[in-house]
C-alpha atoms as one frame of an Amber mdcrd trajectory, in Angstrom:
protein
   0.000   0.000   0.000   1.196   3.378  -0.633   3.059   5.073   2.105   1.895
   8.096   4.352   5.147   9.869   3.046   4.254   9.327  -0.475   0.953  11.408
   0.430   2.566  13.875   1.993   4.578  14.506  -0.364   2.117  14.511  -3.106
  -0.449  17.048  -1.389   2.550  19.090  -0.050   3.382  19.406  -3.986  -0.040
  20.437  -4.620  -0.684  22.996  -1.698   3.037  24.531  -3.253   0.810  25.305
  -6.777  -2.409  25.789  -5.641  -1.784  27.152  -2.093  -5.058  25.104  -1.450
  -4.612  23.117   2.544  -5.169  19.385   2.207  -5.322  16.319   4.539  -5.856
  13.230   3.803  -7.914  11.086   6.696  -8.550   7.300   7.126 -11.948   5.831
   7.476 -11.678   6.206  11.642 -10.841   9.740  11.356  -6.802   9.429  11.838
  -4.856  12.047  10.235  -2.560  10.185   7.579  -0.654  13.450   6.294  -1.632
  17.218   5.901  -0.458  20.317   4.626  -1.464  22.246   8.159  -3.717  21.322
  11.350  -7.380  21.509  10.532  -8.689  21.817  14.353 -12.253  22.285  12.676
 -12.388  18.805  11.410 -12.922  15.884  14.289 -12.939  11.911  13.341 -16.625
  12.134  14.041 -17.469  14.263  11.191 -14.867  12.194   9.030 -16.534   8.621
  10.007 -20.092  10.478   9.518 -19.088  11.333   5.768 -16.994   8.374   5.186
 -20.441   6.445   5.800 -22.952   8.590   4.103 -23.351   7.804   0.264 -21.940
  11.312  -1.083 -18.791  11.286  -2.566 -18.203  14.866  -1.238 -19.482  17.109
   1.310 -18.835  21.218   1.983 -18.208  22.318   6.168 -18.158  25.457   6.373
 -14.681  26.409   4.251 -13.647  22.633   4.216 -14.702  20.650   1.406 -14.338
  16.623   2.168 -13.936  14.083  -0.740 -13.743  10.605  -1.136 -10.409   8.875
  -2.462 -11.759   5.357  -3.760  -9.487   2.160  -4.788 -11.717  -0.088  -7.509
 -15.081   1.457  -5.438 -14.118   0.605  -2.199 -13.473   4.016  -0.081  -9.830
   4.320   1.378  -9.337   7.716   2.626 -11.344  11.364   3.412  -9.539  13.982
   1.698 -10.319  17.743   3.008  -9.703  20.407   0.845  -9.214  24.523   2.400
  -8.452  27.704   1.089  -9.383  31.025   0.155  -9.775  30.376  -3.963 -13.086
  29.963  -5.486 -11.490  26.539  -7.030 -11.239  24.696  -3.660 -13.254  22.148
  -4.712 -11.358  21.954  -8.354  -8.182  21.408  -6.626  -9.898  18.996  -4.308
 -10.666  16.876  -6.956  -7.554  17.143  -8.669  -5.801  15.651  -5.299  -8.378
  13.276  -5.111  -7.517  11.926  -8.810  -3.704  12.196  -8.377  -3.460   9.998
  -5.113  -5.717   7.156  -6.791  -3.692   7.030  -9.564  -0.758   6.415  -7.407
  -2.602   4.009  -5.108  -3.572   1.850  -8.913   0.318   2.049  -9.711   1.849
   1.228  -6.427  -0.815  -1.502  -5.735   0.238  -2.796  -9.532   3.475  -2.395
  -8.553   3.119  -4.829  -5.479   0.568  -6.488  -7.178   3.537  -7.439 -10.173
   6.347  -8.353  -7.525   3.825 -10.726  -5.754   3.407 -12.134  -9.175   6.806
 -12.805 -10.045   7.667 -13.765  -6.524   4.945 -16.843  -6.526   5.749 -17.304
 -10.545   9.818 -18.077  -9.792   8.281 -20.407  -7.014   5.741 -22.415  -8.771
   2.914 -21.159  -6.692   0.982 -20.256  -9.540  -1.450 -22.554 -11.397  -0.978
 -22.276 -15.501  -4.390 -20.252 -16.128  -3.429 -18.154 -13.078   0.106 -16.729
 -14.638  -2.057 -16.503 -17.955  -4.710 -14.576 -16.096  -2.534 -12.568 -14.024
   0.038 -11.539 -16.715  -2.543 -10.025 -19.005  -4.111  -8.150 -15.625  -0.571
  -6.861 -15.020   0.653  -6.099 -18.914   3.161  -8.575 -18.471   4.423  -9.983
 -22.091   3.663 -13.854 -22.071   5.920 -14.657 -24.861   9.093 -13.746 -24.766
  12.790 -14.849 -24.600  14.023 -14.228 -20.742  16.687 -15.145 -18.591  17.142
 -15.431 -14.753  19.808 -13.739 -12.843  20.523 -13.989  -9.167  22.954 -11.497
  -7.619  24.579 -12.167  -4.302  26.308  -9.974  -2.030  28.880 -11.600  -0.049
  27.280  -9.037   2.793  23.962  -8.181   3.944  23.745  -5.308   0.616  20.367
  -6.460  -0.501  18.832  -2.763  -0.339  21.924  -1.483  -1.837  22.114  -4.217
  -4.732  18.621  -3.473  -5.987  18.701  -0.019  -6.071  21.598  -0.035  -8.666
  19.668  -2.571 -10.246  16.822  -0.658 -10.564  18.781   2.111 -12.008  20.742
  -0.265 -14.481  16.974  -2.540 -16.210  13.419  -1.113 -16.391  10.167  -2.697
 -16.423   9.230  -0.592 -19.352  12.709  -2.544 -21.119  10.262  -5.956 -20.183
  13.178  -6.230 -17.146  12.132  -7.115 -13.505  13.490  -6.934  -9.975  12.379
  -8.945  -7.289  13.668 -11.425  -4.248  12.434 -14.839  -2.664  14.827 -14.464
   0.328  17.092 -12.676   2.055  20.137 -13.727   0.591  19.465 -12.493  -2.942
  18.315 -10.650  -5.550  16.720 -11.747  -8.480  17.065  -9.771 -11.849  14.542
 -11.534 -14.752  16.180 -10.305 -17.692  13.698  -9.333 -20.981  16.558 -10.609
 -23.896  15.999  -9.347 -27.871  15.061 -11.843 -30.601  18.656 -12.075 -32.055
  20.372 -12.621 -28.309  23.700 -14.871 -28.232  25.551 -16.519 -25.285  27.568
 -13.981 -25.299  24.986 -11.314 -24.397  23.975 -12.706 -21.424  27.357 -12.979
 -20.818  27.902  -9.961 -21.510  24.700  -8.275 -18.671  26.153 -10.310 -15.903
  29.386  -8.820 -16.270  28.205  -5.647 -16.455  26.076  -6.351 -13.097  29.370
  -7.393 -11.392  31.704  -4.842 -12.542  28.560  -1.754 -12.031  28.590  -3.151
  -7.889  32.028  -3.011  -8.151  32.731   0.778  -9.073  29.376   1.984  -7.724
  29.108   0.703  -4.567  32.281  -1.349  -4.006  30.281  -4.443  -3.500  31.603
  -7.927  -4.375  28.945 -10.159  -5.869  28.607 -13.181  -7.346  26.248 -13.430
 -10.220  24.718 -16.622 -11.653  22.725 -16.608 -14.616  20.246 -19.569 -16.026
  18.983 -20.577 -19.575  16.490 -19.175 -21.587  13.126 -19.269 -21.836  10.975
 -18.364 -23.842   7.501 -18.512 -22.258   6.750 -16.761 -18.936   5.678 -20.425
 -17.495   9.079 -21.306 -17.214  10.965 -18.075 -15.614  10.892 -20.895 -13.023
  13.206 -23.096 -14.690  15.659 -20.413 -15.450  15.535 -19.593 -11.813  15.940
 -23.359 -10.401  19.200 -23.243 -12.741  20.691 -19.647 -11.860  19.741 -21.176
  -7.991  21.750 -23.783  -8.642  24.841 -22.303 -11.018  24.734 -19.853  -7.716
  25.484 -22.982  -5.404  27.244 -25.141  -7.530  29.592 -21.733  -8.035  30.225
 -21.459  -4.275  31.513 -24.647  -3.880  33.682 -25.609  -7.500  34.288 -22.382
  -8.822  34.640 -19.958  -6.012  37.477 -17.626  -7.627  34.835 -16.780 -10.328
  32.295 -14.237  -9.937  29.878 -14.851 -13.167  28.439 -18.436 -13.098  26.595
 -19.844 -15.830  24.295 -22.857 -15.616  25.279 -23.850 -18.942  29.389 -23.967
 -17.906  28.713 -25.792 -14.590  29.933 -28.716 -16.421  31.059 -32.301 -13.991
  30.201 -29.842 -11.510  26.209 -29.728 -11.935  26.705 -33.440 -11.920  28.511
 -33.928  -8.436  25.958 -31.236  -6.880  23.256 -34.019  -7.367  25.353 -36.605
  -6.030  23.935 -38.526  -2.700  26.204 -37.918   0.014  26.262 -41.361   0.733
  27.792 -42.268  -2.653  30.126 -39.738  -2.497  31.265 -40.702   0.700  31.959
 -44.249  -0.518  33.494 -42.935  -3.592  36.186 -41.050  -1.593  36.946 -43.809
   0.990  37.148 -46.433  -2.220  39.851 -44.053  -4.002  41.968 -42.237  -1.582
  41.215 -44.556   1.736  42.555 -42.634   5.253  44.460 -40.193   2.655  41.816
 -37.644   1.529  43.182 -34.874  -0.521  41.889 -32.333   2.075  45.205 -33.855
   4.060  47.375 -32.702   1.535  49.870 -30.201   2.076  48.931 -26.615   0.559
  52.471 -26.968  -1.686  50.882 -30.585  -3.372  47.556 -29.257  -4.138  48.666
 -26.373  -5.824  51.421 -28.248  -7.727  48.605 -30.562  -8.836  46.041 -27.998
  -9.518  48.574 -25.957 -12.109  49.480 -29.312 -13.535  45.583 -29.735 -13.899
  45.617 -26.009 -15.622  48.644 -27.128 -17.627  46.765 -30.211 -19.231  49.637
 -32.561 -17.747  52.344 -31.271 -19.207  54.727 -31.096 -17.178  57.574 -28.910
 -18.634  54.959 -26.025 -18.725  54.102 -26.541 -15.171  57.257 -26.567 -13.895
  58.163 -23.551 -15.601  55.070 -21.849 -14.019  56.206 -22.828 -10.506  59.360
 -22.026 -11.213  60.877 -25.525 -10.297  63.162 -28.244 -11.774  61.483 -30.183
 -13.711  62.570 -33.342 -11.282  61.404 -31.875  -8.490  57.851 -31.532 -10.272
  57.833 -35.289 -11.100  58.772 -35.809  -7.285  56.219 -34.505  -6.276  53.957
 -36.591  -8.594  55.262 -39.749  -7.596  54.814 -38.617  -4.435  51.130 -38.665
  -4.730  51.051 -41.850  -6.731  52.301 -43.977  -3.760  50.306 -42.429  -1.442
  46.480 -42.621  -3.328  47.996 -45.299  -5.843  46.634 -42.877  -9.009  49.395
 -41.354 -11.417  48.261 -38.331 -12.575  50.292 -38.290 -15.672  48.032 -40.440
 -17.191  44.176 -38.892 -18.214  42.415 -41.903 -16.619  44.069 -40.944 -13.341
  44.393 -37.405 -13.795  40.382 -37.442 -14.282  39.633 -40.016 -11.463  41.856
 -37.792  -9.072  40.102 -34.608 -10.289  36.155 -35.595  -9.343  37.593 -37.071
  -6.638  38.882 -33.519  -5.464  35.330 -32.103  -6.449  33.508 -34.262  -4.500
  35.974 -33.495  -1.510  35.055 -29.643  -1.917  31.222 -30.853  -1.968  31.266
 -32.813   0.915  33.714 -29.687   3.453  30.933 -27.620   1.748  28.195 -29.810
   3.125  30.181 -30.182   5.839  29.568 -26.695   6.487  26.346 -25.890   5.954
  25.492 -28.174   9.037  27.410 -25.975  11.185
């Protein structure tokens, strides 16, 4: 519902042009905001006029109107001044403030909608229904995007949003929780990878120089029907997760680049657990000394070659195979070979799921 300090600031507006008095009253008589103290008016005679059929009343100098919301009466404006067009400027009040109650009730009305849409609360001739009620384009190509603040910068986050997409664009900003906000994305006919690419970037690097936020952004697929915003959201949900725990260095996450990570996400713990004790036993990588992870994880980067990789940690190139050996006695994988290399890899991913897990319960 619109705020008191929306009214306020409306009739305060109004008195500046017309330098008519107005208050605005609700059905029980309580002031909601005014332009000056009207001692002459009491609840009693507001409640008396807010019950009477008339849709406007004169007392005296004060003339009292009736602000309406789709016929049912929501507040008593009163009207005062020394013009002749009192009652002019009444109504002209009484028009403005119900055209802002219709677009901030559409307003709410449209995040509501997208809130219970993105949740699958909505039955499919409801989001038909409702869309057409709220101009909302049916058919469409749209994408999901959840930005994250890695602190509580929710307010902060959507308010550069807001000033980055408009609803007029098709765009929309909205939130299901606390922890994020949700950006669904209105895309052009002739829109490439690259272009949503391309808008979460820009979202990341805009909270970077505006407001010196870091964020993590995770983007779905497309759709292109407004039934299934849902299942761009499920995937952006997930792209945001499966980014926290796999690809934490990056700060754009795609659902479509998740790659063996998507797949380990959906593991059962149970089988991942039994996975890890079958390959590394009592040596899990976790127990691995910061110096042999990274030497494995640049070999990784290096695609097992291991003259590049030694020239990238600046070692001999012995030393480097050292250290590989090392590894293959104690988890009995060689990761000079791919078979190994790729066994020792999920095995590593899984790891991360499971601390991440791990986590979570604590």
């Amino acid at each position: 519902m619109i705020s008191s300090q929306i009214i306020q600031t409306s009739i305060e507006e109004l008195k500046a042009i017309t330098k008519v008095d107005l208050c605005v009253y609700d059905m029980n008589g309580g002031l909601i905001a005014g332009t000056m103290d009207m001692t002459e008016i009491n609840n009693t005679l507001i409640m008396g006029f807010a019950n009477s059929p008339a849709d406007s009343q004169v007392i005296g100098a004060h003339h009292l109107l009736k602000i309406l919301d789709d016929g049912e009466l929501l507040y008593v404006l009163v009207a005062r001044g020394l013009s002749d067009d009192v009652y002019m400027v009444g109504k002209i009040a009484v028009c403005q403030l119900q055209n802002l109650i219709i677009a901030y009730k559409e307003r709410f009305d449209r995040n509501n909608f997208f809130q219970n849409l993105l949740l699958d609360n909505l039955l499919l001739v409801d989001i038909y229904n409702r869309a057409k009620k709220l101009h909302v384009e049916v058919t469409a190509p749209r994408a999901v995007y959840l930005i994250e603040a890695r602190m509580e910068k929710d307010s902060i986050v959507t308010e550069l949003l807001k000033e980055m997409f408009s609803s007029h664009g098709g765009d929309y900003i909205t939130a299901v929780d606390e922890r994020s906000v949700i950006l669904i994305k209105a895309l052009e006919e002739n829109y490439t990878q690259d272009t949503l690419s391309q808008v979460a970037n820009t979202i990341a690097d805009m909270m970077s120089a505006e407001a010196m936020l870091n964020v993590k952004v995770a983007y779905g697929t497309v759709v292109s029907e407004l039934k299934d915003v849902s299942k761009s959201y499920k995937e952006a949900k997930m792209a945001l997760d499966v980014g926290k725990i796999f690809y934490a260095e990056k700060n754009v996450i795609a659902y479509s680049t998740l790659g063996i990570g998507r797949l380990i996400y959906q593991l059962p713990v149970n089988l991942c657990r039994i996975f890890i004790q079958e390959i590394f036993g009592d040596n899990v990588p976790e127990e691995l000394d910061d110096e042999m992870l990274s030497t494995i994880n640049k070999f990784f980067e290096n695609n097992l070659n291991v003259s590049e990789t030694s020239r990238q940690l600046f070692v001999h190139r012995n030393t480097l195979v050292y250290r590989i050996e090392k590894l293959q006695k104690s988890t009995g994988l060689d990761i000079r070979t791919f078979d190994d290399a790729l066994t020792f890899k999920i095995a590593l991913m899984v790891v991360n799921y499971m601390n991440y897990l791990d986590s979570l319960e604590y």
